[in-house]
N, C-alpha and C positions, 0 to 999 in steps of 0.2 A: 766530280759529280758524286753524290750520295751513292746510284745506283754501284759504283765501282768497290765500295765495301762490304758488297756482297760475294758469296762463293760461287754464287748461282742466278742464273738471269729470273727475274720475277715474274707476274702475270696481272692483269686486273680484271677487274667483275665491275660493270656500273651497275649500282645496285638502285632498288624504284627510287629512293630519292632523291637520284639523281648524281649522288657524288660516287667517285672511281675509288675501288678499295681494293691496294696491290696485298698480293699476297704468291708467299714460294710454296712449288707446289714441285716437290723432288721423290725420285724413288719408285718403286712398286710392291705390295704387299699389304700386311696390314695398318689401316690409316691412323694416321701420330696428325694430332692440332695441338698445337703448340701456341701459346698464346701471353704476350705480353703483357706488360703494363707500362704504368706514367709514371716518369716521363721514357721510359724509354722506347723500342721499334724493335722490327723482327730480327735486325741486327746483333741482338742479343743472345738469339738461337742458333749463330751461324757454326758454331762449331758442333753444336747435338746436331744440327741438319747431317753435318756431314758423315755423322757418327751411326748417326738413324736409317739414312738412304739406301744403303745396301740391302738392308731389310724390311723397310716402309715406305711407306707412301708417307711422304710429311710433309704437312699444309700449315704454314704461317704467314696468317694475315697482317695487317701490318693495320690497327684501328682507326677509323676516319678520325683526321685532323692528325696519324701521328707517320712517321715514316716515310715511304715513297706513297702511302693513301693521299686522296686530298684533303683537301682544309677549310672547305667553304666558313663562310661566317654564320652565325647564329638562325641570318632571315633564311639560310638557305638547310640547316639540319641542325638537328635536336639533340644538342650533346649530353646526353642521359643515360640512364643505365638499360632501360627500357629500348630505347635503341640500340642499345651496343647489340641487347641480347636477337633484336631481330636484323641488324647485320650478319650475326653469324650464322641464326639460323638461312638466312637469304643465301648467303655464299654454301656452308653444306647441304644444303640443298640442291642448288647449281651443282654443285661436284659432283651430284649424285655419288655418294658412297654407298656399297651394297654390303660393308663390312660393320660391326659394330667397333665403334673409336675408342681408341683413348687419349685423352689430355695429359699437356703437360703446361701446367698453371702458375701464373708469377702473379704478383703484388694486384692490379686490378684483374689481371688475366683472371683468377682466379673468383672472384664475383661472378666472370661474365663467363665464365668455362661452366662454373656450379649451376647459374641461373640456367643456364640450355641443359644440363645435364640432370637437374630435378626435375625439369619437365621432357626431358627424353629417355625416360632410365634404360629406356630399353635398348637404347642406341650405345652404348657406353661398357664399355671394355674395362679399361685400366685406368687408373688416375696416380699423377706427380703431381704433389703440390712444393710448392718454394716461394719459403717466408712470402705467404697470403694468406685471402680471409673470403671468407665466404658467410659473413656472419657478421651482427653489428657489434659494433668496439667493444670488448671485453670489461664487463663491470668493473674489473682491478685497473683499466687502462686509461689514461686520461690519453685526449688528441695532443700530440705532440703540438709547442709553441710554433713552429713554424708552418705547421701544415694548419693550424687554426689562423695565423694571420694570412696565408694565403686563400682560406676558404671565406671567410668575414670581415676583411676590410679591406680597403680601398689598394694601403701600398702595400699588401701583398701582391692584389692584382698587379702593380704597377712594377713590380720587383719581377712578379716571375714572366710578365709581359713585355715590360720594357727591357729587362734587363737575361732576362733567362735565369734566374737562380735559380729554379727546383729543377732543372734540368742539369745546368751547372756543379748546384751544390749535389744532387744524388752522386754524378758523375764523382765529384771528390768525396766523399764518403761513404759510399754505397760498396767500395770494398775494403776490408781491414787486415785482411793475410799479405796482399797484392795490389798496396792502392793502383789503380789505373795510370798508367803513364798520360802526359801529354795529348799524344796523337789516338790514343782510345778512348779519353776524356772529348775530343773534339767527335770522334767519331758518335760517339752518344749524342752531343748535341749535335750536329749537321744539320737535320730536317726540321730544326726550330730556332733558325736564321734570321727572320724576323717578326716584328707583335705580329702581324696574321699568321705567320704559319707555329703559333704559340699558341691559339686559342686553346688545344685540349688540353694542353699542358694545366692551364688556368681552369677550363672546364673540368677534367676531372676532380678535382680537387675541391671546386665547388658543388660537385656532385656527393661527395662523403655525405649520408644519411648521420645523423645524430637525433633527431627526435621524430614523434609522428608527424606528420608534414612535409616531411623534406621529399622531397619528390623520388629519392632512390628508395625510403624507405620498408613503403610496401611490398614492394620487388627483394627487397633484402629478407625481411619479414619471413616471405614466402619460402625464399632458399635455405633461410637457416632450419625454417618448420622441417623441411625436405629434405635434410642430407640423409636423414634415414635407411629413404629407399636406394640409397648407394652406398649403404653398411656392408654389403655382403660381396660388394666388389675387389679386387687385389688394390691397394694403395699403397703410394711411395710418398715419405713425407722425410724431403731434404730441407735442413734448415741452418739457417747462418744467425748464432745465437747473439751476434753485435747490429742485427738490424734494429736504427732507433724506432722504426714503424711497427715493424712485425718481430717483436720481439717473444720474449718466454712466455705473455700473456695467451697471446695468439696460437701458440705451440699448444699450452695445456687447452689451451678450446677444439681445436683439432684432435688433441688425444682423448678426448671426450667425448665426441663426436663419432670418431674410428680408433677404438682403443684396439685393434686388429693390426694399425696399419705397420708396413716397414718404416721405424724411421731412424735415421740419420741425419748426427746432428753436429755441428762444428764447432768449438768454443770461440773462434779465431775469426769467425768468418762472419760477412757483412752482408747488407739488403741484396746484393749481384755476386748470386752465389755460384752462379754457372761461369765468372769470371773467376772470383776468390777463390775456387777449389774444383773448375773445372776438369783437372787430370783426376780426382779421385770420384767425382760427381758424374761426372758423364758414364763412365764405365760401368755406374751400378742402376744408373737408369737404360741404359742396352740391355744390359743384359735381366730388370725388372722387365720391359715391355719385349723379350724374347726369352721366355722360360721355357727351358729345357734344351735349349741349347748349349751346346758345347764351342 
């Protein structure tokens, strides 16, 4: 079973519309959200969970349609950015936190961390971002061929639907120090077994803003106006400089943004960075969200 590649037993929240959004909720102290992207699941965090626990509360939700969440189909939830953002408000909210957070932000994580975090600045501690964006494609950056045939035509849908390729192929190339073995490459995909429980994989992807209209756009719009008001906050920005997504474009828009921030960056290293250079990554995010510790 999926649930068995976890460290730690999970929890869910049905949230109003209805669908069930597991999420791990480990630790005590101050709160760590931790939050993924596509195609991957909270399984991704499992070794900073265990790294964080001793000294945090850390909540990683696992996005509707991705992980142990469910996966209803389209009639039944709106897989948009706009949603994402009021899932998570829905879920911390539930948690009641009385602490101010911090995030630790991967590939969409990172959109949907920034969007709740422009409009909560006050809630907001500390920020990790890793190779993400919180901002629309960088002028210098054209959308990668693969991610434009899965977002505009048909047999991408039907590639990464019928087939799982972006789940798949991240899986093999998503690391470059350490490609993924076998049985880790499977553990990536597990909870996108078949075309239903693949739609976000497909939705995300279709959700990528690129002009005015597209339905993420505004909401992007919004967030990139707003990183602003979280200039003055501590930032960590770990980066894996062979991600074909989130590559050097993406890095100078972030040091633009937070020319302040810590960042650390890998020559070597691919999109699943907390895989690729985990023993040297995790250590400097413990001890970024516990300063002054010994």
């Amino acid at each position: 079973m999926v649930k068995r590649l976890l460290p730690c037993t999970g929890h869910y929240l049905t949230l109003r519309h209805g669908a069930r959004c597991h999420y791990l909720d480990e630790g005590q102290g101050a709160p760590v959200v931790l939050l993924h992207g596509n195609p991957s699941w909270c399984f991704y965090y499992r070794h900073l969970v265990l790294a964080l626990r001793a000294e945090h509360r850390v909540i990683v939700p696992d996005h509707i349609g991705c992980g142990l969440s469910d996966k209803p189909g389209d009639h039944q939830y709106r897989y948009r950015l706009d949603q994402r953002l009021a899932d998570l408000e829905e879920l911390l909210d539930h948690l009641d936190l009385k602490q101010p957070i911090s995030l630790v932000l991967h590939d969409w994580g990172g959109m949907i961390g920034m969007a709740y975090a422009t409009r909560h600045p006050e809630r907001i501690d500390r920020l990790v971002l890793l190779n993400t964006a919180a901002f629309h494609l960088p002028a210098s950056k054209k959308l990668p061929t693969a991610l434009r045939l899965g977002r505009d035509s048909r047999i991408g849908s039907l590639l990464i639907r019928g087939f799982n390729a972006f789940s798949r192929g991240a899986a093999w190339i998503g690391c470059k120090r350490q490609p993924m073995p076998a049985a880790l490459r499977s553990a990536y995909c597990a909870p996108y077994n078949s075309w239903a429980n693949r739609i976000a994989t497909l939705r995300f992807v279709q959700d990528i803003p690129l002009k005015p209209g597209d339905a993420a756009y505004a909401e992007v719009s919004r967030v990139e106006q707003n990183l602003h008001l979280l200039a003055n906050r501590p930032i960590l920005i770990g980066w894996g400089e062979r991600d074909f997504v989130f590559d050097r474009h993406f890095l100078q828009q972030w040091q633009q943004h937070f020319p302040n921030a810590e960042l650390h960056r890998w020559p070597d290293a691919g999109h699943y960075i907390l895989e690729d250079v985990a023993d040297e990554l995790i250590p400097l995010i413990r001890d970024f969200l516990c300063p002054g510790k010994e």
